[in-house]
Every structure is written in structure tokens, then in C-alpha cells.
C-alpha positions as CSV (number, residue, x, y, z in Angstrom):
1,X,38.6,88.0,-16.7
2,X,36.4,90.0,-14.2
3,X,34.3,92.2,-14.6
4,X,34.3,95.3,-12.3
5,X,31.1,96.6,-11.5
6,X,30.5,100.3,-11.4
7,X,28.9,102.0,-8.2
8,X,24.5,102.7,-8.9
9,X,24.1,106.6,-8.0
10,X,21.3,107.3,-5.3
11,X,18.7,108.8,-7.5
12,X,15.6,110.3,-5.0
13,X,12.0,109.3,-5.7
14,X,11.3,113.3,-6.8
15,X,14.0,113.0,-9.5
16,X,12.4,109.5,-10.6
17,X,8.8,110.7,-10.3
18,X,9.7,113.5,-12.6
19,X,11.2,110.9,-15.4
20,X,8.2,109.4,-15.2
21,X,5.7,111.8,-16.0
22,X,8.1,112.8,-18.6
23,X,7.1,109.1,-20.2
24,X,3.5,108.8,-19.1
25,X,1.3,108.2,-22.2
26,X,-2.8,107.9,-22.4
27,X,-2.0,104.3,-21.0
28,X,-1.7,105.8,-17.3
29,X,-4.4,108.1,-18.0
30,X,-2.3,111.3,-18.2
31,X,-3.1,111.9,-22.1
32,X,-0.2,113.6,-23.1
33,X,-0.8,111.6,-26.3
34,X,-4.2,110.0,-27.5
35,X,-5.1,107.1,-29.6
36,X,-6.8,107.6,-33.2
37,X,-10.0,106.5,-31.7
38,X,-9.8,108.2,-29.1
39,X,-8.9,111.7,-30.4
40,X,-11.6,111.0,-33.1
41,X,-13.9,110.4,-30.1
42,X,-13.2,114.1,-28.9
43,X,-13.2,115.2,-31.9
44,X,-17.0,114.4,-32.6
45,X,-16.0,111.9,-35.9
46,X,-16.0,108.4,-36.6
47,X,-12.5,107.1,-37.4
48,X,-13.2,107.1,-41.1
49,X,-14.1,110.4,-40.8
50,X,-10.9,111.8,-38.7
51,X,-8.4,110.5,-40.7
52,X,-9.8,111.6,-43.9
53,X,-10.2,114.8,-42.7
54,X,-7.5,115.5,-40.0
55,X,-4.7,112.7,-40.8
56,X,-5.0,112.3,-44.6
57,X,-4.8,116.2,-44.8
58,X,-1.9,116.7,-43.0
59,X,-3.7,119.2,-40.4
60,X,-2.5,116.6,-37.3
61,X,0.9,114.5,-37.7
62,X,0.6,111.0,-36.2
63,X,3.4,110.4,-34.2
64,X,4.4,107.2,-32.0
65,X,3.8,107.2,-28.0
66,X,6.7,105.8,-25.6
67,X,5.4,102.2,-26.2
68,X,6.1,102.6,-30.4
69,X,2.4,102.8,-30.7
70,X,0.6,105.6,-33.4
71,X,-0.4,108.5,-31.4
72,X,-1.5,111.9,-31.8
73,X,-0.7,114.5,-29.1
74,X,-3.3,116.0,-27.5
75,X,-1.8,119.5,-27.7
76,X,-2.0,119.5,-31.4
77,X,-5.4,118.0,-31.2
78,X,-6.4,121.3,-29.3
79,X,-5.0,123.0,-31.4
80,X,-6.8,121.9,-34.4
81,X,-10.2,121.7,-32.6
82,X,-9.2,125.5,-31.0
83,X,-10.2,124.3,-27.1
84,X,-8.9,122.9,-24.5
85,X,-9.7,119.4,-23.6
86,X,-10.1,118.1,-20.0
87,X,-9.2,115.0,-18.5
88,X,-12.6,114.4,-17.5
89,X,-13.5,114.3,-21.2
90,X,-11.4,112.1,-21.6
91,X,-11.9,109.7,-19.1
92,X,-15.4,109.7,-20.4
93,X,-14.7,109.2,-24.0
94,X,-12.7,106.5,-23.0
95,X,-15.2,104.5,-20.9
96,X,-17.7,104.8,-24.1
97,X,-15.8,103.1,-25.9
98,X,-14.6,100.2,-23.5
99,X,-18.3,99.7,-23.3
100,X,-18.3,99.0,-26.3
101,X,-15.4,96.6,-26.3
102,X,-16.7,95.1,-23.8
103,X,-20.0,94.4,-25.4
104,X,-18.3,92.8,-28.2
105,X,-15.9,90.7,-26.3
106,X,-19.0,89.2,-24.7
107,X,-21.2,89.0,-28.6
108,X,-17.9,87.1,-29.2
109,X,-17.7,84.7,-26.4
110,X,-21.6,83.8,-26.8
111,X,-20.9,83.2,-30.3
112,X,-18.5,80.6,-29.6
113,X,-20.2,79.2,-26.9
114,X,-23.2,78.8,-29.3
115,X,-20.6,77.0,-32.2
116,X,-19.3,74.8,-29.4
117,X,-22.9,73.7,-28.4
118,X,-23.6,73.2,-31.7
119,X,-20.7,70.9,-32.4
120,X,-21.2,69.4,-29.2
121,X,-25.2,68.2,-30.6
122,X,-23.6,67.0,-34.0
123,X,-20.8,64.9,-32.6
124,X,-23.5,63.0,-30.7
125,X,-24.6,61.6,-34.0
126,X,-27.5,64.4,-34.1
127,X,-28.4,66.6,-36.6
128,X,-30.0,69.1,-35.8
129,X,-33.2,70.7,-37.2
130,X,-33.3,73.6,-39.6
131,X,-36.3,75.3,-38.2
């Protein structure tokens, strides 16, 4: 049995462009959709706060992104909050909080390295001092 293959169609980088704008999510920085944290960000609220008052009362429908993860669109957040939210705001919302990621990935890695040290002194027969 063969399989006959069927001819690919020339497709132009305009008409490919424009499917891809019409998947872009907050990933690629276009914002289309935000993430919980950061529409609660924008929104002035802790998380907590934003889904008790925004999600829980039905005012802003989570949804899911192109990638299947929760999302809220950003038109509905505008919406909700009655202005218009740049990109620049969020671009900077977004850079708080890897900051802030960032600053726990390294409290993390410190604390291991402080366990492994640690294990390092009692495998050596050591013990060390509770002072």
C-alpha cells in the first residue's frame, strides 16, 4: 500500500504572521490574555483579594489561553476596572513580580546549599554545636 502525499500550498509570511498574532498570549508579551496574578497585579489586589472579589463573584470569567492555561482577557479586565491598560503597565507589573521570583528562587537555592553543608559536617562524624 502507498501512501500518496498531497501537494503543501505556498502560504506567504503576511498570511502566517497574521495566524500568529491571532494565537499570541501574555507569553510573547502581547497580553491579549493575563494571568491571575498578573491581572490582580493591575488591578491594585493581592490574589486573595481578586478572586474573591472579581472571580468568585462572577464580575470576570476565567477562561483558558492557547497553551490550556487559566486566563483572564485583558479586555474584560478593562472593562471591569473602566480604563484602558497599556503595555507598558504591563511589562512593568510583570517585571515586579519576576523580582520577586527571582528572589525566592535564590532564598531557595541558599537554603539547600546551607542543608547540604550541614549534612556535609555531620557525615564527617561531626555534630555540630547548637549555639
Amino acid at each position: 500500500m502507498t501512501t500518496k502525499l498531497l501537494p503543501i500550498p505556498a502560504v506567504s509570511s503576511e498570511e502566517l504572521e497574521e495566524e500568529a498574532q491571532d494565537h499570541r498570549c501574555s507569553a510573547t508579551n502581547d497580553y491579549r490574555t493575563l494571568s491571575i496574578t498578573l491581572a490582580a497585579r493591575l488591578s491594585g489586589m493581592s490574589v486573595a483579594a481578586f478572586k474573591r472579589n472579581y472571580l468568585a463573584t462572577r464580575l470576570i470569567v476565567l477562561s483558558q489561553n492557547y497553551y490550556c492555561r487559566p486566563c483572564i482577557w485583558k479586555s474584560e479586565l478593562e472593562e471591569v476596572l473602566g480604563r484602558k491598560i497599556s503595555t507598558n503597565e504591563c511589562n512593568e507589573a510583570y517585571a515586579r513580580g519576576s523580582r520577586r521570583r527571582e528572589y525566592q528562587r535564590e532564598y531557595r537555592e541558599n537554603r539547600r546549599k546551607e542543608a547540604y553543608e550541614q549534612c556535609q559536617i555531620c557525615a564527617m562524624g561531626e555534630v555540630p554545636s547548637l549555639d
